[in-house]
N, C-alpha and C positions, 0 to 999 in steps of 0.2 A: 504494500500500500504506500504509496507515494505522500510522502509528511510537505514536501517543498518540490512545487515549479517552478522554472525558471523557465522564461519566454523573450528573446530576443531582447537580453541584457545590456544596455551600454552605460558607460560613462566619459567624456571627454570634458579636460580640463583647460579651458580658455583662457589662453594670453598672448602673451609673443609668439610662442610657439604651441600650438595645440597638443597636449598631451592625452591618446587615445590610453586612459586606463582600462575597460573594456568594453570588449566589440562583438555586441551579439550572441551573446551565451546563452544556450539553450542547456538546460539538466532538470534531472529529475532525480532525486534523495529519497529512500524509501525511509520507512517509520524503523528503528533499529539500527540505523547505518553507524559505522565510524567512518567518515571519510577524512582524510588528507588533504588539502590543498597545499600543491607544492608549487615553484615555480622559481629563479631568478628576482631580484633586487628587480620594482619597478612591473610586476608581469602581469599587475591587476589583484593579486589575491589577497592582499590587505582592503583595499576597494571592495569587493566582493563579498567580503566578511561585514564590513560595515553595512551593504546595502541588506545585506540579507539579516543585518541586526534592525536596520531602520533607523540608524544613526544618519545615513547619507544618501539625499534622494539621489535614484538614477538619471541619466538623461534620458533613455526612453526604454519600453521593455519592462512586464511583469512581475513580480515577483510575489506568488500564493504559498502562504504558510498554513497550513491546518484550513483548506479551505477559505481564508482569506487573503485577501487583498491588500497588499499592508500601506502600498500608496495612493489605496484608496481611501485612506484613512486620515480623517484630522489628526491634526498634531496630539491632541489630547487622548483621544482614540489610541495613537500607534505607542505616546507612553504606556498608557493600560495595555495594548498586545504585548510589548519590550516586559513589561511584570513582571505578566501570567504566564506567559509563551518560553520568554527564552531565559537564559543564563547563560551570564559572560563569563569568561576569564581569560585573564589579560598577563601577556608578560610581566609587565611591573605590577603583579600583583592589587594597587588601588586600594591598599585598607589604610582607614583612616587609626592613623598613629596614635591618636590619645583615646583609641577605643580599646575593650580587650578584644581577644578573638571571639569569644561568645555575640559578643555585641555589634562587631563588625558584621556577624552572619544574620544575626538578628535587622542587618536594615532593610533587606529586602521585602521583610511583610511589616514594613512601618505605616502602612496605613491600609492594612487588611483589619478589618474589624475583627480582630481576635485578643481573646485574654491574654496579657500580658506574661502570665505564667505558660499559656502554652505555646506563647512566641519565643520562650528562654528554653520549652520542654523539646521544641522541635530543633530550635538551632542545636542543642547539646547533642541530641539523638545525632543529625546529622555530620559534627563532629567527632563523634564517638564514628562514625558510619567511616569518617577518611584517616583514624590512627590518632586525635587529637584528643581526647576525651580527657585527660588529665593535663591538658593548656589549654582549655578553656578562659583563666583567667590573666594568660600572659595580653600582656601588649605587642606588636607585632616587631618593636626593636628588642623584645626578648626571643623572640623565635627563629630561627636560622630560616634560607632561602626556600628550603624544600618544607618547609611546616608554612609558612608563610600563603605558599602557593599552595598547599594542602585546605587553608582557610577560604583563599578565593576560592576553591572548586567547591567547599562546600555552603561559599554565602551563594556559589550558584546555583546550589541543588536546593536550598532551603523552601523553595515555594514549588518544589517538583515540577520543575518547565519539562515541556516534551522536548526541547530542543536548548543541547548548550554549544556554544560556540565557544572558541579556546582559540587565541592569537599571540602564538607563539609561545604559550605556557610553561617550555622549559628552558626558553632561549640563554634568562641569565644564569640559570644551573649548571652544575658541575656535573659529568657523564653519569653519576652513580645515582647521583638525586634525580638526574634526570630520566632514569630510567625507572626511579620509584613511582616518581608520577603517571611516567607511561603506564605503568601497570596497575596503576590508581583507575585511572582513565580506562581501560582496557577491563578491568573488571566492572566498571561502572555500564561500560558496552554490554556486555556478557549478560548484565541484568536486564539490560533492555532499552538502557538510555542510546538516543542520538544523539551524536558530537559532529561536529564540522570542526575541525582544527588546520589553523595555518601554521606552516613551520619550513623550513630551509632544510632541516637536518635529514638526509635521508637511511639514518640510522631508525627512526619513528616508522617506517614505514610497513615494518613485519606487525605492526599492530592494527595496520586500518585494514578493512576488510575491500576499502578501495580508495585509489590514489590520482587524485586529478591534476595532470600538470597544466598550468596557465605559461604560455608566452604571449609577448605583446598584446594584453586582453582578450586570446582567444584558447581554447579548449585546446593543446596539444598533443594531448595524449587522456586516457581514461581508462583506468585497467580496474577491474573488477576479480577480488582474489577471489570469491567466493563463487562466480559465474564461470572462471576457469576451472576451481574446481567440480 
């Protein structure tokens, strides 16, 4: 079952020089996927990531998540789909330094009408769920790189999006942390979540069940490990 269309994708960036970030991308992401966006410095996959967060309108070309439309959406609208729908995580991590980690996970259902107690019961569950459970109440300059990035994936998971996107998530890591994550991530697949990840490293790449490379904002290549197999 297809979670995300993508219909004749572009984006071009106007100045002096016209920079085509992408050209026409056509894909389709089933519900379950881990996919890979690979490509080159510049090749659109950063773009790509954004448009299919809703951070960054396209220049022309669809984009349906869960049977919707996402720029067909008011501004206020596509904040409520960004929510409910997805979860980030981001290379640099993003947690706000004078929070702890509980609280940092805690802001994503800042304004879900729920108890207060069961917005602290669910964050903790969910860091218990990525190996954190007992730094719950570090600050994030207590936590080393690889817990740090452990809290981002779980302030992403905290409102259970069907879909999380991960931009670059191990970039600042060291190979070992980084491959903790990988398999953070990989057993998060395993249970059912969809992830779109952007990354350069093609050491990541025995984890996605499929690998899309982008050159100069177009499809390159698409290999599907699981339809090979």
């Amino acid at each position: 079952m297809s979670l995300i269309e993508i219909t004749n994708l572009s984006k071009h960036y106007l100045g002096a020089d016209t920079v085509v970030a992408l050209d026409g991308i056509d894909l389709e992401i089933h519900s379950g996927s881990f996919v890979g966006m690979m490509g080159p410095s510049g090749s659109g996959k950063s773009t790509f990531l954004s448009i299919l967060g809703g951070l960054c309108q396209p220049g022309s070309g669809r984009v349906v998540v869960n049977n919707i439309d996402l720029y067909d959406l008011g501004s206020e609208q596509l904040a409520d789909f960004r929510r409910e729908y997805l979860g980030f995580v981001f290379q640099a991590f993003n947690l706000i330094p004078y929070l702890t980690a509980l609280e940092n996970v805690m802001l994503p259902m800042a304004v879900k009408s729920l108890p207060a107690r069961e917005k602290r019961l669910r964050a903790q569950e969910v860091l218990e769920r990525v190996g954190l459970g007992a730094r719950v109440g570090h600050l994030p300059n207590q936590l080393s790189g690889g817990e740090q990035e452990r809290v981002a994936i779980a302030r992403a998971l905290v409102n259970k999006p069907p879909l999380i996107l991960a931009d670059e998530p191990t970039g600042s890591l060291d190979s070992a942390t980084s491959s903790e994550i990988m398999a953070l991530l990989a057993e998060l697949h395993r249970e059912g979540q969809t992830i779109v990840m952007v990354t350069h490293n093609p050491e990541t790449c025995s984890h996605f069940d499929r690998t899309i490379l982008l050159r100069d904002g177009c499809i390159a290549s698409d290999q599907n490990r699981l339809a090979a197999a």
